[in-house]
MINU-837001 format. One line per 8 residues: number of its first residue (from 1); their letters; for each residue x, y, z of N, C-alpha, C. Coordinates in steps of 0.2 Angstrom, whole numbers, m for minus. Last residue first. Layout:
% residues N
NUM> a> X Y Z X Y Z X Y Z ~ ...
% end
This chain:
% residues 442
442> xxxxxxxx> 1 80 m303 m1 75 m306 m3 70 m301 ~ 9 99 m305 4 91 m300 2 88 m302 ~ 2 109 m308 8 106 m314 8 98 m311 ~ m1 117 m299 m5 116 m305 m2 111 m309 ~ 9 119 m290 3 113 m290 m1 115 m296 ~ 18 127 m298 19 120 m296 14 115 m294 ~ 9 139 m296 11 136 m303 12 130 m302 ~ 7 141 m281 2 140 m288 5 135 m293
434> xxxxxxxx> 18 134 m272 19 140 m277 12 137 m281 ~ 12 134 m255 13 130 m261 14 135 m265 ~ 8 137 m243 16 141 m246 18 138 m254 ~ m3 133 m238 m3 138 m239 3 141 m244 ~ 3 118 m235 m1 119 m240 m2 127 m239 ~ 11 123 m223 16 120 m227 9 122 m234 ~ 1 129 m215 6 131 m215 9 129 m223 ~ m5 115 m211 m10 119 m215 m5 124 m218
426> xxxxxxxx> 6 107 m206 1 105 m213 m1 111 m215 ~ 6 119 m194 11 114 m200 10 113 m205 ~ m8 116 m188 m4 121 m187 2 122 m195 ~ m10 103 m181 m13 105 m189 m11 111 m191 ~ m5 103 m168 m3 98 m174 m7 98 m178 ~ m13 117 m164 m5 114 m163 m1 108 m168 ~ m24 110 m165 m23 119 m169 m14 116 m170 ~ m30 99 m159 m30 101 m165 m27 106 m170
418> xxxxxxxx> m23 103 m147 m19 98 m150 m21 98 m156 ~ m34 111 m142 m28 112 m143 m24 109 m149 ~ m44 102 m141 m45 106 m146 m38 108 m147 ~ m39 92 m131 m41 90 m138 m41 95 m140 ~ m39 100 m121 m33 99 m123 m34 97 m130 ~ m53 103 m119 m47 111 m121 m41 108 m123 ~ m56 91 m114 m58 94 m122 m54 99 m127 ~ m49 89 m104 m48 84 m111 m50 89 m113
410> xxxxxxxx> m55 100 m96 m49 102 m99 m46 95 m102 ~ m66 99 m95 m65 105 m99 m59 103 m99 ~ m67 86 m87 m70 85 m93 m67 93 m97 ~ m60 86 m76 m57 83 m79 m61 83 m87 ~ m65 94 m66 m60 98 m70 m59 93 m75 ~ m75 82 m60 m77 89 m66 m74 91 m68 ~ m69 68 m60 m68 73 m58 m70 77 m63 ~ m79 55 m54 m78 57 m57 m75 63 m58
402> xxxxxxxx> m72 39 m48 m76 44 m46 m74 50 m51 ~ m73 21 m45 m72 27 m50 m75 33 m48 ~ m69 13 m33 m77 13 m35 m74 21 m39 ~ m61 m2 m28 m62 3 m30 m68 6 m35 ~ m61 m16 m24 m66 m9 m23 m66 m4 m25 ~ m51 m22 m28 m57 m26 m31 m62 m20 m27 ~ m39 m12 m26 m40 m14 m31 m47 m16 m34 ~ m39 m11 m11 m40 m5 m16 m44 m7 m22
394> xxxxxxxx> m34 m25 m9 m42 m22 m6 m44 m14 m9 ~ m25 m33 m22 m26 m29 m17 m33 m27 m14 ~ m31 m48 m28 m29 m44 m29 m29 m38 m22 ~ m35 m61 m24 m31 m61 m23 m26 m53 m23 ~ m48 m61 m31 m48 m60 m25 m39 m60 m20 ~ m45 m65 m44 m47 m59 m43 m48 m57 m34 ~ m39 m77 m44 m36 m73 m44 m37 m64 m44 ~ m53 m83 m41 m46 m83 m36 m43 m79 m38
386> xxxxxxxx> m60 m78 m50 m63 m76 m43 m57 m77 m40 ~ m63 m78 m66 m54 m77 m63 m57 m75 m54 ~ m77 m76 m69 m72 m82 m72 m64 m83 m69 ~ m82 m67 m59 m85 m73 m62 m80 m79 m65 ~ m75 m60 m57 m76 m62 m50 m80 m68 m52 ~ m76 m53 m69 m69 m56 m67 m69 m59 m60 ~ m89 m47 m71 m83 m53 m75 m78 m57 m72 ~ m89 m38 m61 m93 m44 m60 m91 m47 m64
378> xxxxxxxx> m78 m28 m66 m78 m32 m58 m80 m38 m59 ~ m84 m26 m79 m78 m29 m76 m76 m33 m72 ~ m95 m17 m74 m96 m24 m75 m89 m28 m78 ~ m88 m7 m66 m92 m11 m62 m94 m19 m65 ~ m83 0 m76 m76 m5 m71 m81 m9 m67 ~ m94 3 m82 m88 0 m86 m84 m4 m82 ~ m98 12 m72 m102 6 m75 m99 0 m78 ~ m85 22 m72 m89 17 m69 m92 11 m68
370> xxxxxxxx> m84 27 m87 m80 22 m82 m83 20 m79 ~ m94 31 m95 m96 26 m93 m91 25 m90 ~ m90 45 m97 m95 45 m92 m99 38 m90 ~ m80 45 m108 m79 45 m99 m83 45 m95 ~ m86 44 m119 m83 37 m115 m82 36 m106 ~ m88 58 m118 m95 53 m117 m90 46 m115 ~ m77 62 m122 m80 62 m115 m87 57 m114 ~ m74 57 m134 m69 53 m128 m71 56 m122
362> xxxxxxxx> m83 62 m141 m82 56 m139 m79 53 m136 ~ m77 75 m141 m82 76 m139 m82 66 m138 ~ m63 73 m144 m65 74 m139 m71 73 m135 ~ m64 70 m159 m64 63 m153 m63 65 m148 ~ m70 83 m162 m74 75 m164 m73 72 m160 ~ m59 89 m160 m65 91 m155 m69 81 m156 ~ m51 84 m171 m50 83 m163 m55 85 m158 ~ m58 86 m182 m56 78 m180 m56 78 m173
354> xxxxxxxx> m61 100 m179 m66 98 m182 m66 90 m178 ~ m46 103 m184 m50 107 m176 m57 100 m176 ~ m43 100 m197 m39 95 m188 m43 97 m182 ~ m52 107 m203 m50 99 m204 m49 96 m199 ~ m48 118 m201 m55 118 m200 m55 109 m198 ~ m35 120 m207 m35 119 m199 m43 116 m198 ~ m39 120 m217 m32 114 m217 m35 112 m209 ~ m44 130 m222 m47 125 m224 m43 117 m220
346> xxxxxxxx> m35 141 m215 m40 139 m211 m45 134 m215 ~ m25 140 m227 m23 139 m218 m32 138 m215 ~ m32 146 m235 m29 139 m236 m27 136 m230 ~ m35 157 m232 m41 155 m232 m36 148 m234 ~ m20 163 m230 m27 164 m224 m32 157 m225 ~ m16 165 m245 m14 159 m243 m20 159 m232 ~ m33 166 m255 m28 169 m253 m26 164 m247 ~ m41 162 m270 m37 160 m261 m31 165 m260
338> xxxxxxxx> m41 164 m282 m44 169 m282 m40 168 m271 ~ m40 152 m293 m47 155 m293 m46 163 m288 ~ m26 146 m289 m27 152 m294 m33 154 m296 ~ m31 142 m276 m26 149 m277 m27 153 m282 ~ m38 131 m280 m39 135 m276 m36 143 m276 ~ m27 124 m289 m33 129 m292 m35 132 m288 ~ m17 122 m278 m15 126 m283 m24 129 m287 ~ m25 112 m271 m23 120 m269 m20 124 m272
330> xxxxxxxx> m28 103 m281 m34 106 m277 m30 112 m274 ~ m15 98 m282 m18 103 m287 m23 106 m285 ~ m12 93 m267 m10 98 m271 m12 102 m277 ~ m18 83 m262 m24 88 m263 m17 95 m267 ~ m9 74 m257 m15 71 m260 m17 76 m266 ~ m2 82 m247 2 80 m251 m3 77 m260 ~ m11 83 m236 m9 90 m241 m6 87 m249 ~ m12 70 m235 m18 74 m237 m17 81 m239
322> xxxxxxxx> 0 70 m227 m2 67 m233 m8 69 m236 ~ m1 79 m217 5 79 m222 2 74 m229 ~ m14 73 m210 m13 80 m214 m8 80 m219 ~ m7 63 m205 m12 62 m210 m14 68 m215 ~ 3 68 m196 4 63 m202 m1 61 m208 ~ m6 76 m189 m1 78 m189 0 74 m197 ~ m14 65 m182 m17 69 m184 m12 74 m189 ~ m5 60 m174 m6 53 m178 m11 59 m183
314> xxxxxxxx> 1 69 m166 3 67 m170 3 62 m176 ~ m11 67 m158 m10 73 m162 m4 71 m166 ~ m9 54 m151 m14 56 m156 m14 62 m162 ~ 1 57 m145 0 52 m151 m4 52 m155 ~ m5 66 m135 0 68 m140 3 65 m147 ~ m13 57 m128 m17 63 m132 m10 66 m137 ~ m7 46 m124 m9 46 m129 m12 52 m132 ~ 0 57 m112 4 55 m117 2 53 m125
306> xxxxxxxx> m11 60 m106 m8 66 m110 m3 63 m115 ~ m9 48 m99 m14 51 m103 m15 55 m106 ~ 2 52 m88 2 46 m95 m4 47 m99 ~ m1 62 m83 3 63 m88 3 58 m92 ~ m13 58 m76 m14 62 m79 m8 63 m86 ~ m4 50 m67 m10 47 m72 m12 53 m79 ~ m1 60 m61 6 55 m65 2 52 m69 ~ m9 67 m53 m4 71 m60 0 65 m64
298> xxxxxxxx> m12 58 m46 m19 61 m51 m15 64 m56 ~ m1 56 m37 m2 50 m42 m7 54 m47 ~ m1 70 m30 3 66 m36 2 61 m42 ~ m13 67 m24 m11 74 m28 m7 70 m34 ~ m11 57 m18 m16 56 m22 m16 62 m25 ~ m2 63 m8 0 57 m13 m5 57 m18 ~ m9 73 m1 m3 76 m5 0 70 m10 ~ m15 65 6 m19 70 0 m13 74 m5
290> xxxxxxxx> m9 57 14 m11 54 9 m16 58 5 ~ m3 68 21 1 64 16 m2 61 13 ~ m16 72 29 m11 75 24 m7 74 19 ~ m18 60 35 m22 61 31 m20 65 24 ~ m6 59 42 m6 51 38 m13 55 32 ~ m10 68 51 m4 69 48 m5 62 42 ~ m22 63 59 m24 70 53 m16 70 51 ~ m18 50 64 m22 51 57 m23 58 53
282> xxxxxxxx> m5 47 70 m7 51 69 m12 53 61 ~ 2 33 80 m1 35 74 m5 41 76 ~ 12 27 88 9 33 87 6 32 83 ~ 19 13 97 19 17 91 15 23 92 ~ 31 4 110 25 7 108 25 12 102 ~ 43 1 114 38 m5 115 31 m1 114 ~ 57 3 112 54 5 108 48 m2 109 ~ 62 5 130 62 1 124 56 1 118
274> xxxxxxxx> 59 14 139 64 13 136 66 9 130 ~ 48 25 145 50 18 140 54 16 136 ~ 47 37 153 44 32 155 46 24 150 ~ 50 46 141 54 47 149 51 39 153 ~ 41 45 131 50 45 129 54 42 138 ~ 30 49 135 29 44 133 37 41 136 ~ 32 64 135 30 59 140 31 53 138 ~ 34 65 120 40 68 125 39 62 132
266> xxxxxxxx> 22 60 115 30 59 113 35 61 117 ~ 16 71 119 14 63 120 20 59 118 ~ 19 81 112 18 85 120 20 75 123 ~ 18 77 99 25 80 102 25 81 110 ~ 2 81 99 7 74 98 14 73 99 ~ 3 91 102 0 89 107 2 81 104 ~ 6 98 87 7 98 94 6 93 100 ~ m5 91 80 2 88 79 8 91 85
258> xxxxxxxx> m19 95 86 m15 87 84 m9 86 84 ~ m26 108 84 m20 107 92 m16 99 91 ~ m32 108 77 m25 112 74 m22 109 79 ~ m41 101 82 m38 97 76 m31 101 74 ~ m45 103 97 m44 106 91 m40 101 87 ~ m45 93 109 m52 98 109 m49 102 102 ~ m42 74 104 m38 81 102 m46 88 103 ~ m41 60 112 m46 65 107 m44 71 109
250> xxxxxxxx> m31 45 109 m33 52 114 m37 55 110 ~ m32 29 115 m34 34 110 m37 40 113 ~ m22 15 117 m25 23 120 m28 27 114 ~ m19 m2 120 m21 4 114 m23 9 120 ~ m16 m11 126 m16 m13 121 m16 m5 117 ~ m8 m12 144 m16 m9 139 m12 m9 132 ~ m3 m22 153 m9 m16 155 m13 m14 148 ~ 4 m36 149 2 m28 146 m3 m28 148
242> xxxxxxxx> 15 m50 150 11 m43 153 13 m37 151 ~ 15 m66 143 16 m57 142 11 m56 147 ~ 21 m82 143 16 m76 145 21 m70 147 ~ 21 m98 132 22 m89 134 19 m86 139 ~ 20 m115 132 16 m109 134 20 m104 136 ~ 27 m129 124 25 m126 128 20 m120 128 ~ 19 m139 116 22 m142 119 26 m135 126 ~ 12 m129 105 13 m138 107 21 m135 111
234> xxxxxxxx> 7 m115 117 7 m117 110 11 m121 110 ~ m1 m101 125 0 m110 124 3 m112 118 ~ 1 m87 130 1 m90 125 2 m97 125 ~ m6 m78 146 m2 m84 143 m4 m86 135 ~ m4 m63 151 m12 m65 145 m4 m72 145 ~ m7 m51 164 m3 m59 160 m6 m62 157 ~ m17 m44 172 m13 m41 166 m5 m47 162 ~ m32 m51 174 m26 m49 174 m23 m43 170
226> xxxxxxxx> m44 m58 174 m38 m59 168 m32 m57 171 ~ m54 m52 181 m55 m58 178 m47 m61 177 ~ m51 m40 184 m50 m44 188 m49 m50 187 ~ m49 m32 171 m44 m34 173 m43 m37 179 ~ m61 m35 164 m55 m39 162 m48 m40 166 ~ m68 m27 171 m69 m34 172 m63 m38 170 ~ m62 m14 164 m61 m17 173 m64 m23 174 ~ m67 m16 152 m59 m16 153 m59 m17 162
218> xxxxxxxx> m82 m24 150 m79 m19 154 m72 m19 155 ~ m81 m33 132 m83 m33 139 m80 m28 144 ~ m86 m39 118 m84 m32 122 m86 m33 128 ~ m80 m47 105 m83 m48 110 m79 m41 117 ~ m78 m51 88 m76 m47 95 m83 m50 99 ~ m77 m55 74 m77 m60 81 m76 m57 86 ~ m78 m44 65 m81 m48 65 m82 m55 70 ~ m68 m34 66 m73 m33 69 m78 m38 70
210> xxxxxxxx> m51 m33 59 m58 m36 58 m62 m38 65 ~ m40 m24 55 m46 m26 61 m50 m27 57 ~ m21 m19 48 m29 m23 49 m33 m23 53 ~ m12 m10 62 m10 m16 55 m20 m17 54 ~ m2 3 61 m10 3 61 m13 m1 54 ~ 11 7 57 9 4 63 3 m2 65 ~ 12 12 44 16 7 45 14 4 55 ~ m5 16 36 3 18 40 6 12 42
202> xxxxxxxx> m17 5 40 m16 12 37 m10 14 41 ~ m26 m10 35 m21 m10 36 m21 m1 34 ~ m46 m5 35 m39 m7 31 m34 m6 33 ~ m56 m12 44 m52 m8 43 m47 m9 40 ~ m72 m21 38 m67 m23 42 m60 m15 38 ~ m89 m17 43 m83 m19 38 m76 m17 42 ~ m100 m23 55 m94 m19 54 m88 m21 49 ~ m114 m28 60 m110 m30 54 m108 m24 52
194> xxxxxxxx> m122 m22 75 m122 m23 68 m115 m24 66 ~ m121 m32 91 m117 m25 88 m121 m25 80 ~ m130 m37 106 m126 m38 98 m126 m31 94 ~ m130 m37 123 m133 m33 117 m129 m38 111 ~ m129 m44 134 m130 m38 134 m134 m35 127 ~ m124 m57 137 m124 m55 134 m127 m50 133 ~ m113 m64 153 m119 m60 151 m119 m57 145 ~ m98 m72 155 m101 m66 153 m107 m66 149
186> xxxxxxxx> m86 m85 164 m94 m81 161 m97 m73 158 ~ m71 m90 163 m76 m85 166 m82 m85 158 ~ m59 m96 158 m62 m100 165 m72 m96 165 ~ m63 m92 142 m58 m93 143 m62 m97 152 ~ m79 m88 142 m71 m85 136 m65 m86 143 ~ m94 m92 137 m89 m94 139 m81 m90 136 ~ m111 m82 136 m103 m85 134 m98 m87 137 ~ m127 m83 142 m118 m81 144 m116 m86 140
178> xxxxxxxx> m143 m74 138 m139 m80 139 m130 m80 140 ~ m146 m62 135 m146 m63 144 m143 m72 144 ~ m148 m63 118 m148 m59 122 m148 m62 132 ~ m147 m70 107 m141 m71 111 m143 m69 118 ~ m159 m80 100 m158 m73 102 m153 m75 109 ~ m154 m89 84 m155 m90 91 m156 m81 93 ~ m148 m94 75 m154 m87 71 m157 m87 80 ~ m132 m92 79 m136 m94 74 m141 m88 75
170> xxxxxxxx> m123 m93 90 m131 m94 93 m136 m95 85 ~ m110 m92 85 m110 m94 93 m119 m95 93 ~ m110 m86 73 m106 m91 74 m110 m95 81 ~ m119 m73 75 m120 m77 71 m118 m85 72 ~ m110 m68 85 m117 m69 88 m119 m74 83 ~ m98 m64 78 m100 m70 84 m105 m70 85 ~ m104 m56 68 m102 m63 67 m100 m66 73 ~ m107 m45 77 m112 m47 73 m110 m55 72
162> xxxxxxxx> m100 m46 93 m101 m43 87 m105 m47 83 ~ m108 m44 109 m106 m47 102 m104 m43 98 ~ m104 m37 125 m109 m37 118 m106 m40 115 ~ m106 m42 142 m101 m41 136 m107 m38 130 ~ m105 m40 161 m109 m42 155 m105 m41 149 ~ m101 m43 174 m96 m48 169 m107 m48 164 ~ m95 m26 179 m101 m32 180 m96 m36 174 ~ m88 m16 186 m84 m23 185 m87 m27 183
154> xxxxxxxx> m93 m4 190 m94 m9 194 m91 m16 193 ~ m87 5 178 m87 6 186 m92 0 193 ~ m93 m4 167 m87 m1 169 m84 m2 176 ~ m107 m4 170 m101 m8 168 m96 m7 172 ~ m108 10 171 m110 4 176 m107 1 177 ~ m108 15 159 m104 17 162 m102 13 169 ~ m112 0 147 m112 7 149 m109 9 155 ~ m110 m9 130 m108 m8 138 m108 m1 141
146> xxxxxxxx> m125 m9 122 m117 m9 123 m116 m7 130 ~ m140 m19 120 m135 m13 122 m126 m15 121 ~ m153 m24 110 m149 m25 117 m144 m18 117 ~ m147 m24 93 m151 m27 99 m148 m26 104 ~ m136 m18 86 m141 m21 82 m146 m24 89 ~ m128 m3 87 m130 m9 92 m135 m10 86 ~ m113 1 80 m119 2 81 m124 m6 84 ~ m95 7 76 m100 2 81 m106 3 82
138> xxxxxxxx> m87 17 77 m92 18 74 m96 12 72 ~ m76 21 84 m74 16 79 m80 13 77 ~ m80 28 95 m73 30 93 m72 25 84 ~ m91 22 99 m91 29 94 m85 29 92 ~ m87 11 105 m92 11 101 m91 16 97 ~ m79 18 115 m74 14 112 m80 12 105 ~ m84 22 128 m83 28 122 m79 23 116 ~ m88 13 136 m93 14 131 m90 19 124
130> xxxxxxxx> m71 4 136 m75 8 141 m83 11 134 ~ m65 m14 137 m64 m5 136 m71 m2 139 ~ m55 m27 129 m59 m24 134 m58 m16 132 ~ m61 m40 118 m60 m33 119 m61 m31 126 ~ m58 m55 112 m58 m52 118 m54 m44 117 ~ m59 m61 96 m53 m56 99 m56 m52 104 ~ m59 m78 94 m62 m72 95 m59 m67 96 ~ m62 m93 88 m56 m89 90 m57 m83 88
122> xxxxxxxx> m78 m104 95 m73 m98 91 m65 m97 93 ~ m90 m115 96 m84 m111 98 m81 m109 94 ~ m103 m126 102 m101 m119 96 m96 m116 100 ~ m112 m132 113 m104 m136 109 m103 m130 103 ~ m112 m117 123 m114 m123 121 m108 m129 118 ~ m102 m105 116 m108 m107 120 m109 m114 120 ~ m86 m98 120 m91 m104 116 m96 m101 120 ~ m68 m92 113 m77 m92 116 m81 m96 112
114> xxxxxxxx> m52 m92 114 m58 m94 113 m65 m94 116 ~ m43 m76 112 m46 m80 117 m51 m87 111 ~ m33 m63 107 m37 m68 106 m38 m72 110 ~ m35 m45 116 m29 m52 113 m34 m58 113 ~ m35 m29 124 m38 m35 118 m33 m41 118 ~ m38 m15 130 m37 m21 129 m39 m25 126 ~ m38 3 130 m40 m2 128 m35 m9 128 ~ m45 21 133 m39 15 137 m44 7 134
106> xxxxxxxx> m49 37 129 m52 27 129 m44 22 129 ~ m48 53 131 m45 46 133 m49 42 133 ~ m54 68 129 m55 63 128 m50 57 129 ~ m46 80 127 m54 82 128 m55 76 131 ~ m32 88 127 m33 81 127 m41 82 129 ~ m24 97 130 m29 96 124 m31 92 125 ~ m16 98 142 m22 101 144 m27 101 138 ~ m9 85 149 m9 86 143 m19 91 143
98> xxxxxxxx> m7 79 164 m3 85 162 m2 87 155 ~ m18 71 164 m17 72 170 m12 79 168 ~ m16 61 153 m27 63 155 m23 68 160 ~ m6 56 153 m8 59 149 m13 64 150 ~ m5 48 167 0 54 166 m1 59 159 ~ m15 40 164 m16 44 169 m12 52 168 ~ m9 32 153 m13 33 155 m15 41 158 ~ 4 27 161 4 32 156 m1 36 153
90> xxxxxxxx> m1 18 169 1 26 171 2 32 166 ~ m8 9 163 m13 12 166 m6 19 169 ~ 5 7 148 2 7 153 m3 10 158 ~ 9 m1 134 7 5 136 6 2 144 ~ 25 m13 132 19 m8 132 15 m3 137 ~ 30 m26 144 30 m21 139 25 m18 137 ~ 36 m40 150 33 m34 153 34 m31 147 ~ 37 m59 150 39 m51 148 33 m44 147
82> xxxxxxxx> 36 m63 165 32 m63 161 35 m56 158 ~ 42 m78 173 43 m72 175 38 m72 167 ~ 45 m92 177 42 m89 182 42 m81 182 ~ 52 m100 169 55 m95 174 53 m92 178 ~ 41 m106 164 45 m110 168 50 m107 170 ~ 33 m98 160 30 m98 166 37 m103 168 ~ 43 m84 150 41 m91 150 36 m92 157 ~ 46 m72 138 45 m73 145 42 m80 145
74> xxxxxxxx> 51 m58 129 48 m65 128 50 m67 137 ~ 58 m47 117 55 m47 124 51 m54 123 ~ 66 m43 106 68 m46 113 64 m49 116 ~ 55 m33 98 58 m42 96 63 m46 100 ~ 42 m29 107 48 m29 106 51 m34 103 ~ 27 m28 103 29 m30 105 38 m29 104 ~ 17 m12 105 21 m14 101 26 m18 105 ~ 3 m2 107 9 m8 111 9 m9 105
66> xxxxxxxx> m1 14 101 m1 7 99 3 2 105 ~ m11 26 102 m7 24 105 m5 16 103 ~ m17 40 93 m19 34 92 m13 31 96 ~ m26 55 92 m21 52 90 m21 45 93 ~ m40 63 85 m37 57 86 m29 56 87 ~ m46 72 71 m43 75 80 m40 68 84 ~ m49 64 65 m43 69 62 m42 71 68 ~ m53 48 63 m52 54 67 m48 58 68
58> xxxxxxxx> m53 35 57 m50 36 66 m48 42 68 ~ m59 39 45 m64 35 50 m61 34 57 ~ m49 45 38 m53 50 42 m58 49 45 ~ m43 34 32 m39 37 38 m44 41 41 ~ m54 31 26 m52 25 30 m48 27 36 ~ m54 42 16 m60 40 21 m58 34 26 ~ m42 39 11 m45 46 14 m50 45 19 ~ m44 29 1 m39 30 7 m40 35 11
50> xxxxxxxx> m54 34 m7 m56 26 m2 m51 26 3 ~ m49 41 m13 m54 44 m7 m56 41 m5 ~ m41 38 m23 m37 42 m16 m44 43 m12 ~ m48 29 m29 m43 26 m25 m42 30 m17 ~ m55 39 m36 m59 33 m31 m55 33 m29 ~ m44 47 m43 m48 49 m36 m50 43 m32 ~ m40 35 m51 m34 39 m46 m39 42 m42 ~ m51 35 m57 m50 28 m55 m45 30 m49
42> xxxxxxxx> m52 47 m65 m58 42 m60 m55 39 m56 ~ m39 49 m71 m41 51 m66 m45 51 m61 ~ m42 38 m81 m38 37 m77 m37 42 m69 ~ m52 43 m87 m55 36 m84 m47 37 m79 ~ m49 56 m94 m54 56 m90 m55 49 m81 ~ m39 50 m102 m38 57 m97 m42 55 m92 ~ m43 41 m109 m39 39 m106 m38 44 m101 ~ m53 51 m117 m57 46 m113 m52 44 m108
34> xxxxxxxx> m42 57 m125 m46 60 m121 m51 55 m116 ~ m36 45 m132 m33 50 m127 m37 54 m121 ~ m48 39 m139 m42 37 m134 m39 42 m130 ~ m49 51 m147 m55 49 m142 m50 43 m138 ~ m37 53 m154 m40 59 m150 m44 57 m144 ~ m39 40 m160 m32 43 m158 m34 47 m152 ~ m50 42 m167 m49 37 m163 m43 39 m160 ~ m48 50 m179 m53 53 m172 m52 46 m168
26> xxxxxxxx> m43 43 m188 m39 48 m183 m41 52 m179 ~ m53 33 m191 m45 31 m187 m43 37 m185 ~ m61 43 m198 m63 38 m192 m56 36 m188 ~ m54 47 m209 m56 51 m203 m58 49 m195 ~ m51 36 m217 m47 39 m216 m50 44 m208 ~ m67 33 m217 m63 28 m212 m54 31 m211 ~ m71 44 m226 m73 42 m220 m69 37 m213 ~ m66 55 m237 m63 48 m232 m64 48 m228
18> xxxxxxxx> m74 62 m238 m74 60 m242 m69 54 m242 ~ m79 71 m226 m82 67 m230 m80 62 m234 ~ m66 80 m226 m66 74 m222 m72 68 m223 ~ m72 89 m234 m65 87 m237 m66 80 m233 ~ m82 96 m228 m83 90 m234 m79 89 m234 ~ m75 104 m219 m78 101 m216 m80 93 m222 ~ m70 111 m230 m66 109 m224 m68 102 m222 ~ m78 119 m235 m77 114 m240 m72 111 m236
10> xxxxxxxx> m84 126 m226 m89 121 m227 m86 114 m232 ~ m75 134 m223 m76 132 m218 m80 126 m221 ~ m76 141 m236 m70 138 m234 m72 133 m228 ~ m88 147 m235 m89 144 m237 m80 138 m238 ~ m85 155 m226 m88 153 m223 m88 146 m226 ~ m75 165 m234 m73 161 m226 m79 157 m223 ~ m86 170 m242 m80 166 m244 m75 161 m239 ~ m95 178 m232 m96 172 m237 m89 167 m237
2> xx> m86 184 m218 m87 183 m225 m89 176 m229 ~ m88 186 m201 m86 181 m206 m89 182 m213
% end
């Protein structure tokens, strides 16, 4: 680089000196844009990774059995008959028994009940199942135990809590070897579970769970206890369903082996049930789809944020044209001292490169408060707007900003671009001036 080009660079750089707030509004354009880049793709990853963790907490080797009631099916005691539907202990069996992927089977039941101790009472959600149903859905004992194999295989009538019935039903009491009431029968309190956030609704089968009123007692107690006819009461009459099992969850010996071997369940399943009285979920396919969506949405956010980066360049664009417009005898005597039209293009360009890096460089630093930013947001608006802040989606008042590294070279690389690109013009147009005519400018 020569003197002369260097010294071009310097009087580039002064030119924007001299209209500070001219300069400031069109680094604002740039730094909008590029922080817009940044914060929106934060905000589209936390989202997609909040969904991702929620499907990959039931287990990419998992697939998932649902009962599903029929919108037929209804049964009274005053016919003396009980609509039948859902999974069943054969289906069960006939899975565990001619499906060779299958590593793993937990056979489950549940449906609401009330439970008390004392004069304390709940509406609680009666689980039956087996020990492996803890890990499968990541359950940890806060005291005492969970139900063990014994259980099971002897029927005993012991249970575990979950965190908030224990809390609801005993307080600061210790629950432990005392018995709840759940429905005519007793059960032994075994253990209490820790405090399990509650699973977000995932796909169209796999509706909500909140963990927080359970109560887990041996799927074989429950089926002496209980039965398989669970009666519904309600003013003035009472329903009753029979279902054998509420839920199955297979475990896949390979994650490649998942969507096979979910095809293999679908076949059996098909020959045994006539009526669409059960669902599938398949978390490693539900996973894939929701990485292929978050793919998407991260590009669409992305797009509208390239949007303000182009208004901005444009708003860089119109400021140039006038500032060539301004500076015409400036670039006539610059010519006639000696400029050649190179060193005219690059006083022009030094200008827009300079502006746009400026509010790149600032529009990254903005980006590295989103977080903090949406954090004290959050706490605003849980302050003055709590109703209607809690009414908002469960994505929405969680979502926790996450940053994406590609996301900083390439605002800036765009910024700089958009420099060169929308100063390009200007600088162009002031090069081709005729000398004589700018000197003749007023």
């Amino acid at each position: 680089m020569n003197l002369f080009t260097l010294r071009t660079w310097k009087l580039g750089l002064k030119s924007l000196t001299l209209h500070p707030m001219r300069s400031l509004l069109t680094v604002l354009g740039i730094f909008v844009g590029v922080s817009s880049v940044i914060w929106l793709l934060s905000i589209g990853e936390g989202i997609s990774v909040r969904a991702q963790e929620e499907i990959a907490s039931l287990g990419a080797d998992n697939i998932i059995l649902l009962t599903k009631k029929p919108p037929e099916s209804s049964g009274s005691v005053a016919s003396f008959s009980a609509a039948q539907y859902g999974l069943t202990r054969g289906d069960y069996q006939r899975l565990v028994n001619t499906i060779p992927t299958i590593r793993q089977a937990v056979q489950v039941k549940d449906y609401r009940e009330r439970i008390s101790f004392g004069t304390q009472s709940l509406e609680g959600r009666v689980v039956g199942c087996t020990p492996e149903y803890a890990e499968l859905n990541q359950l940890a004992v806060e005291k005492g135990r969970f139900l063990n194999p014994v259980d099971v295989r002897q029927a005993t009538n012991y249970c575990a809590l979950a965190a908030g019935t224990a809390q609801q039903l005993f307080g600061y009491a210790d629950p432990l070897g005392k018995s709840v009431r759940i429905a005519q029968h007793y059960y032994i309190v075994a253990g209490v579970m820790k405090d399990r956030a509650p699973a977000a609704a995932i796909g169209g089968s796999l509706t909500a769970l909140d963990y927080s009123q359970d109560v887990y007692v041996p799927i074989s107690t429950l089926r002496v206890f209980v039965g398989d006819v669970v009666t519904r009461r309600t003013t003035g009459s009472f329903n009753a369903e029979q279902v054998e099992l509420t839920q199955i969850t297979l475990r896949i010996n390979d994650v490649n082996n998942v969507l096979d071997t979910a095809d293999l369940v679908k076949q059996t399943l098909a020959k045994h049930h006539r009526d669409n009285d059960y669902a599938i979920v398949i978390p490693y396919e539900l996973l894939e789809q929701k990485k292929m969506v978050g793919l998407l949405f991260m590009v669409f956010m992305g797009l509208i944020a390239a949007i303000s980066l182009v208004v901005g360049g444009i708003g860089i664009m119109n400021i140039m044209l006038a500032t060539v417009t301004e500076r015409t005898r400036e670039i006539g005597i610059r010519r006639a001292l000696g400029a050649s039209r190179s060193d005219i293009i690059i006083q022009f360009l030094v200008e827009t490169v300079v502006l746009s890096i400026g509010g790149g460089v600032t529009g990254i630093l903005a980006g590295f408060a989103c977080r903090p930013a949406v954090n004290v947001l959050r706490a605003i608006l849980q302050n003055v707007a709590a109703k209607q802040f809690n009414a908002l989606p469960d994505a929405v008042r969680t979502v926790e900003p996450i940053l994406v590294p590609e996301s900083i070279p390439l605002a800036f690389c765009i910024s700089a671009v958009i420099g060169i690109v929308f100063g390009i013009y200007p600088a162009i147009r002031a090069a081709r001036m005729d000398p004589v005519e700018a000197l003749r400018h007023e």
